[in-house]
C-alpha positions as CSV (number, residue, x, y, z in Angstrom):
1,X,106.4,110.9,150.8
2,X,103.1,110.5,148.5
3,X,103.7,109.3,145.3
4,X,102.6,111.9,142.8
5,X,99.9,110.6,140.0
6,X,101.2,110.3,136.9
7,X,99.9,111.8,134.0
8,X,99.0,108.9,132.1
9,X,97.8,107.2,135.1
10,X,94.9,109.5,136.0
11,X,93.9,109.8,131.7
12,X,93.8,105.7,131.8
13,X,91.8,105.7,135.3
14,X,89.3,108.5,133.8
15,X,89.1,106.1,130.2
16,X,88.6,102.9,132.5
17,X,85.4,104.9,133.7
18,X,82.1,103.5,132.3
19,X,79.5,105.9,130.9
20,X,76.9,104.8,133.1
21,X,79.2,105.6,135.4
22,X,80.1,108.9,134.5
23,X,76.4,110.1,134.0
24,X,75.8,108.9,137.4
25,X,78.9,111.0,138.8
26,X,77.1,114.1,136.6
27,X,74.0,113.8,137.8
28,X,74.7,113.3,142.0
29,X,76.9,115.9,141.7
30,X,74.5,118.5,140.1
31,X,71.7,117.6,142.7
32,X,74.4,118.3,145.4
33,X,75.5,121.6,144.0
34,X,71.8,123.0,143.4
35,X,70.9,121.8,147.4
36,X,74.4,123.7,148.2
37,X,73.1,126.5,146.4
38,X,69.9,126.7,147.5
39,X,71.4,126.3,151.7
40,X,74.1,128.5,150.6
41,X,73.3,130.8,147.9
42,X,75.9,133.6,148.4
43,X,78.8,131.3,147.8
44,X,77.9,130.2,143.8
45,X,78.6,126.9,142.9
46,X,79.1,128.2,138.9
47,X,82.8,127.2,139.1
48,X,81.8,124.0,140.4
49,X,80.7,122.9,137.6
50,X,83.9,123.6,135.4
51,X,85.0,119.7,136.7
52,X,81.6,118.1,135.7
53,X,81.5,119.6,132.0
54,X,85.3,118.9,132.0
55,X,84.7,115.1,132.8
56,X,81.9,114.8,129.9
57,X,83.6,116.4,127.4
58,X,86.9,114.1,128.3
59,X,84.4,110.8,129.0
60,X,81.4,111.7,127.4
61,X,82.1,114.1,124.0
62,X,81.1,117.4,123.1
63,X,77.4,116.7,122.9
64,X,77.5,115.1,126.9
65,X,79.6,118.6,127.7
66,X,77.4,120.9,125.8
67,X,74.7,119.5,127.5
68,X,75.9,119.7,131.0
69,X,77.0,123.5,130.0
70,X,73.4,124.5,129.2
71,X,72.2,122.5,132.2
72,X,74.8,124.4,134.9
73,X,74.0,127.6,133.1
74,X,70.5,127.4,133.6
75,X,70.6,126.4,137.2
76,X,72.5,129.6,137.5
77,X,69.4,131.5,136.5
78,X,66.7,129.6,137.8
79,X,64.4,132.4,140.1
80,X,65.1,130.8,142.9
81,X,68.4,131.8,143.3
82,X,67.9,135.1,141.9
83,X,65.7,136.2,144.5
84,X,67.9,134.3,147.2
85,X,70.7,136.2,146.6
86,X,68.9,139.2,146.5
87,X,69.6,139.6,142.2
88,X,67.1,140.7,139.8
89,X,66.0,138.4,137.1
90,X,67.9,140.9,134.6
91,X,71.0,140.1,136.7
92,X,70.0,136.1,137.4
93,X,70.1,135.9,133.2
94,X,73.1,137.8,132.8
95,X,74.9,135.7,135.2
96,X,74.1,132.6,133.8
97,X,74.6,133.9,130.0
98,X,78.5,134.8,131.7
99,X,78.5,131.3,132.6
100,X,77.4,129.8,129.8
101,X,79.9,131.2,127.8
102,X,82.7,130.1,130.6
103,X,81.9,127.0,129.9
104,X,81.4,126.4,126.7
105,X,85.1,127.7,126.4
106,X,86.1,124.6,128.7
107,X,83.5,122.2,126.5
108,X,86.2,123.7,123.4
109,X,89.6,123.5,125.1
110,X,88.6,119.7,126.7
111,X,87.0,118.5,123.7
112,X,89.8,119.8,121.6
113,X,92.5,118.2,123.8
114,X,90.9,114.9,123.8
115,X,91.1,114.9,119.9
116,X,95.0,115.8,120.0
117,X,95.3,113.1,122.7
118,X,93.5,110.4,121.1
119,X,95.5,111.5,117.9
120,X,98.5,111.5,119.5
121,X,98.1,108.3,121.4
122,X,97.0,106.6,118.1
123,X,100.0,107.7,115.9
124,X,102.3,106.3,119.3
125,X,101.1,102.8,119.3
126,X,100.5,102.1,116.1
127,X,102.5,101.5,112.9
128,X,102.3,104.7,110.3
129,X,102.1,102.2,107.3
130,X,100.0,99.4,108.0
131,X,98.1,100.7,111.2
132,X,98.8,97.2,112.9
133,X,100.2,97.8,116.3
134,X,103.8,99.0,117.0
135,X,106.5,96.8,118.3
136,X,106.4,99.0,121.6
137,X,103.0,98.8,122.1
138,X,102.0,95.0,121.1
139,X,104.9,94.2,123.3
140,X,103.5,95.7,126.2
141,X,100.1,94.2,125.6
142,X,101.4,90.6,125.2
143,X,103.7,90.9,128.6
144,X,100.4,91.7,130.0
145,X,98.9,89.0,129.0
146,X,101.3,86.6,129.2
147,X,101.6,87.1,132.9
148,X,97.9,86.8,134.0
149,X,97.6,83.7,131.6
150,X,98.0,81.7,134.5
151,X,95.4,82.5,136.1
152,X,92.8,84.0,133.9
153,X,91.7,80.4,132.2
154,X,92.3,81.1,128.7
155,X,95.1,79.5,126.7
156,X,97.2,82.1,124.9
157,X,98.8,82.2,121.5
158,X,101.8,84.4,120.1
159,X,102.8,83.8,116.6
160,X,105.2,85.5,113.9
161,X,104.0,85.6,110.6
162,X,106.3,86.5,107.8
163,X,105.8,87.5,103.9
164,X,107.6,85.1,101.6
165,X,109.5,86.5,99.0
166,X,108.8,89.8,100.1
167,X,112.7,90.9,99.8
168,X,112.5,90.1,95.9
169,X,108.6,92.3,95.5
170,X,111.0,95.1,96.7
171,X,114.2,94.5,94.5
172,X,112.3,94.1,91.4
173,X,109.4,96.3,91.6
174,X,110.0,98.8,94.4
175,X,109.4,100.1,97.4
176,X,106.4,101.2,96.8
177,X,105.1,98.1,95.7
178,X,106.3,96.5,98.8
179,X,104.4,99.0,100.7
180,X,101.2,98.4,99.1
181,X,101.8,94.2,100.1
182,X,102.2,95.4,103.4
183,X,99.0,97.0,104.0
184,X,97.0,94.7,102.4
185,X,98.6,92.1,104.4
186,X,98.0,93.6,107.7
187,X,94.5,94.6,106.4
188,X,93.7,90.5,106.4
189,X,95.6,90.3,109.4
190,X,93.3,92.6,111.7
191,X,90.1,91.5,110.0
192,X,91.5,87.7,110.8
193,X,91.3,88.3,114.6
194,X,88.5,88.8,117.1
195,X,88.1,91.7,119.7
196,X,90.8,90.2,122.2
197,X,93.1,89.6,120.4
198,X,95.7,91.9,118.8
199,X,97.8,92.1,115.3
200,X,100.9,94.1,115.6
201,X,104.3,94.4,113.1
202,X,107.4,94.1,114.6
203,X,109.4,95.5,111.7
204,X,110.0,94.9,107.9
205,X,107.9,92.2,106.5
206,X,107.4,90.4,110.0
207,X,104.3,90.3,112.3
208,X,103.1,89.2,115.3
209,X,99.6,87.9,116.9
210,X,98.5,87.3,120.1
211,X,95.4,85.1,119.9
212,X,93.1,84.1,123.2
213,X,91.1,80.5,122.8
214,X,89.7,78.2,125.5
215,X,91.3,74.9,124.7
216,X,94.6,74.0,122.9
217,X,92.4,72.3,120.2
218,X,90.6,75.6,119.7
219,X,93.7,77.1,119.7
220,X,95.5,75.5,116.9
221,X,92.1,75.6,114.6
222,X,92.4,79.2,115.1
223,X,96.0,79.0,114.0
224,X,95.1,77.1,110.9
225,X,92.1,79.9,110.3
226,X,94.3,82.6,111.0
227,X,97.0,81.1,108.8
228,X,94.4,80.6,105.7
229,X,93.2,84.1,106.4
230,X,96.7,85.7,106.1
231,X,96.8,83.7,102.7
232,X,93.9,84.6,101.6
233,X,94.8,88.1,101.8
234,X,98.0,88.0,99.9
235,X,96.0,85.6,96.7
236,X,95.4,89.4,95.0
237,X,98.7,90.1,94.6
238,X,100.7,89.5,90.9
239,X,103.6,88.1,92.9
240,X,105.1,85.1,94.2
241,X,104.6,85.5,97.7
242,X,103.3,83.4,100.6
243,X,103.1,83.6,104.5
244,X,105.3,81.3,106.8
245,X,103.9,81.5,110.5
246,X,105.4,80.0,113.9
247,X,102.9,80.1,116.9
248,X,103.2,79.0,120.2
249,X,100.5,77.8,122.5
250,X,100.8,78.8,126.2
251,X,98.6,76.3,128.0
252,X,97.0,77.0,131.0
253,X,98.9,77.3,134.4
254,X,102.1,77.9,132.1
255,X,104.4,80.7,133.1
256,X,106.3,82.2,130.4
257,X,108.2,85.8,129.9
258,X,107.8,87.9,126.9
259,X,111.3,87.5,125.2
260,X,111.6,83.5,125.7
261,X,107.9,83.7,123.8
262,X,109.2,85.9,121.0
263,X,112.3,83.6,120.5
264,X,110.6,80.6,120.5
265,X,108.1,81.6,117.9
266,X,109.9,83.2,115.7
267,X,112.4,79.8,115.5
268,X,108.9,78.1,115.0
269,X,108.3,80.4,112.1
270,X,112.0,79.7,110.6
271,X,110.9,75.9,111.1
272,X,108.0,76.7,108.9
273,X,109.9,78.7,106.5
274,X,112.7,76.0,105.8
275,X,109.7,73.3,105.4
276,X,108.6,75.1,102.2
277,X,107.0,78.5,101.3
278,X,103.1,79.2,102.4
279,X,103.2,77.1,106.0
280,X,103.0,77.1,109.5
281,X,104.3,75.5,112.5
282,X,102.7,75.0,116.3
283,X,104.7,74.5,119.1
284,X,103.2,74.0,122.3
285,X,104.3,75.0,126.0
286,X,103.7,73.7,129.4
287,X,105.9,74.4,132.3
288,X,109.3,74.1,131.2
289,X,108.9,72.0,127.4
290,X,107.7,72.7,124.5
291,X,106.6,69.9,122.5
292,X,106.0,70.4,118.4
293,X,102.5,69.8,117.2
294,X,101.9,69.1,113.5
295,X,101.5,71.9,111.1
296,X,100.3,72.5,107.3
297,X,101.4,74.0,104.4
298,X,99.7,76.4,102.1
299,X,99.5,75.2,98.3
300,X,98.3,76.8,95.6
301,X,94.9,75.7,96.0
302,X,94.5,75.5,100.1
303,X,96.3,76.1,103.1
304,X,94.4,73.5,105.0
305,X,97.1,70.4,105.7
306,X,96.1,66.9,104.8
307,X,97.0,63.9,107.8
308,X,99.9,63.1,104.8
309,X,100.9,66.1,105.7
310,X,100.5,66.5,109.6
311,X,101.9,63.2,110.2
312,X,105.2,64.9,109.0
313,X,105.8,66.2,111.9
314,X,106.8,63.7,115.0
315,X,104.8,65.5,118.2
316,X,106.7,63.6,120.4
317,X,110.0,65.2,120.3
318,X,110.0,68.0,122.4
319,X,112.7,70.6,123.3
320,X,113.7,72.8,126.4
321,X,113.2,76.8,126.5
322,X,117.0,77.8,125.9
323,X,118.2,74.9,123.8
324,X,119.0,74.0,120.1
325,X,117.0,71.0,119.6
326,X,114.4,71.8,116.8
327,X,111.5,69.1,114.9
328,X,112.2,69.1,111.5
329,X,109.1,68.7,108.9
């Protein structure tokens, strides 16, 4: 039995098209029709094009499918095929003025679906508040990428980031107040990252990044970056608040599954958090260990960490995915 396509499937496989691509499917397939025509003109390719303005409005916009609407129509009325099918040029016009108006009612319907969709498909993977990504959604991405990390030559990065003192902003001033830290929090958090990477809330005051970097040193100087960054971003605010942050660093060739990640970086993050308000704390994994790495602590003049300060950590103790065993600052 043949699978049937999915839905979603065929949407992501038209979206994964390039619009080089796409022009290139346009324009082949509008010399075909007019040769088809002009061998065969008392068949009519006009419904054939119906697929092609479809495809540009979906790919393309409404300007690509407005403009492979006027295009078909008027290669319904060129003379050639008026006096091939034995029409008048009256008739040839008509024709194509029937078409035209055919398809600009698919250009309308396509182009108006694609908003819904991309509407729709917006408001599923993203969080209504802050517009970081949804649990759902950054979850999917990071098993992604967590799998092919292995093989892809990038070393990977999840961390949990989470608002100190957020719990008191909304007992003493509101929720609405706690709201507006929210957004401006995740509005440092997705300008903090680059174009692979993703920002994402997993609920309440707690997020999660998944950062890509070359090297484990570049890696934990994004971390540090990231971390000031996330600071930064909160130093507008009239409360006490600060940002505690637990990432891990997947080296290369690791292999590690979505939920042991998650676990281990949010007990990073608590590591961090029970160290003192405003730092962070980088664990790193490689096959089956995860060794601590040293970590700094925002103050109220930087978050950068002094060697006092990353020396406080011992990176030689190390503990195994599943176990208790935690480096204390």
């Amino acid at each position: 039995m043949i699978p049937s396509i999915h839905p979603r499937d065929l949407i992501d496989r038209l979206d994964a098209v390039s619009c080089r691509a796409t022009w290139t499917i346009l324009a082949a397939s509008c010399f075909a029709f007019v040769v088809f025509d002009w061998l065969v003109p008392e068949v009519g390719t006009g419904p054939l094009y119906i697929p092609l303005i479809a495809l540009a409005g979906w790919r393309l916009g409404a300007r690509a499918a407005c403009a492979v609407a006027f295009v078909a129509a008027f290669l319904n009325i060129l003379p050639l095929h008026g006096v091939d099918a034995g029409m008048s040029a009256i008739g040839a016009v008509a024709r194509g003025m029937v078409r035209l108006g055919a398809y600009a009612f698919v250009t309308a319907t396509v182009c108006g679906l694609r908003r819904v969709h991309d509407r729709e498909r917006y408001a599923a993977r993203h969080d209504a508040l802050t517009g970081a990504l949804n649990r759902l959604s950054f979850e999917e991405h990071a098993r992604h990428v967590l799998e092919r990390c292995a093989a892809d030559g990038t070393v990977t990065v999840l961390a949990l980031a989470d608002i100190d003192g957020f719990k008191s902003v909304n007992d003493t001033f509101g929720h609405a107040e706690g709201d507006a830290v929210l957004r401006r929090f995740a509005e440092a958090g997705m300008a903090a990252i680059g174009e692979r990477d993703r920002f994402g809330r997993l609920g309440g005051d707690e997020f999660v990044l998944l950062l890509q970097a070359r090297t484990v040193a570049a890696a934990e100087s994004r971390i540090a970056t990231v971390h000031r960054r996330l600071c930064d971003g909160l130093k507008g605010s009239p409360h006490t608040i600060g940002v505690s942050l637990g990432a891990l660093v997947v080296r290369l060739g690791a292999n590690l599954e979505w939920p042991e990640a998650v676990r281990e970086a949010d007990r990073l993050m608590y590591v961090a958090k029970r160290a003192g308000t405003g730092g962070f704390q980088i664990g790193t994994f490689a096959e089956t260990t995860v060794s601590a790495m040293p970590s700094s602590r925002a103050s109220s003049t930087s978050t950068e960490g002094t060697s006092e300060d990353r020396s406080a950590i011992d990176p030689i103790r190390a503990w195994i995915p599943g176990l208790a065993s935690e480096t204390a600052a």
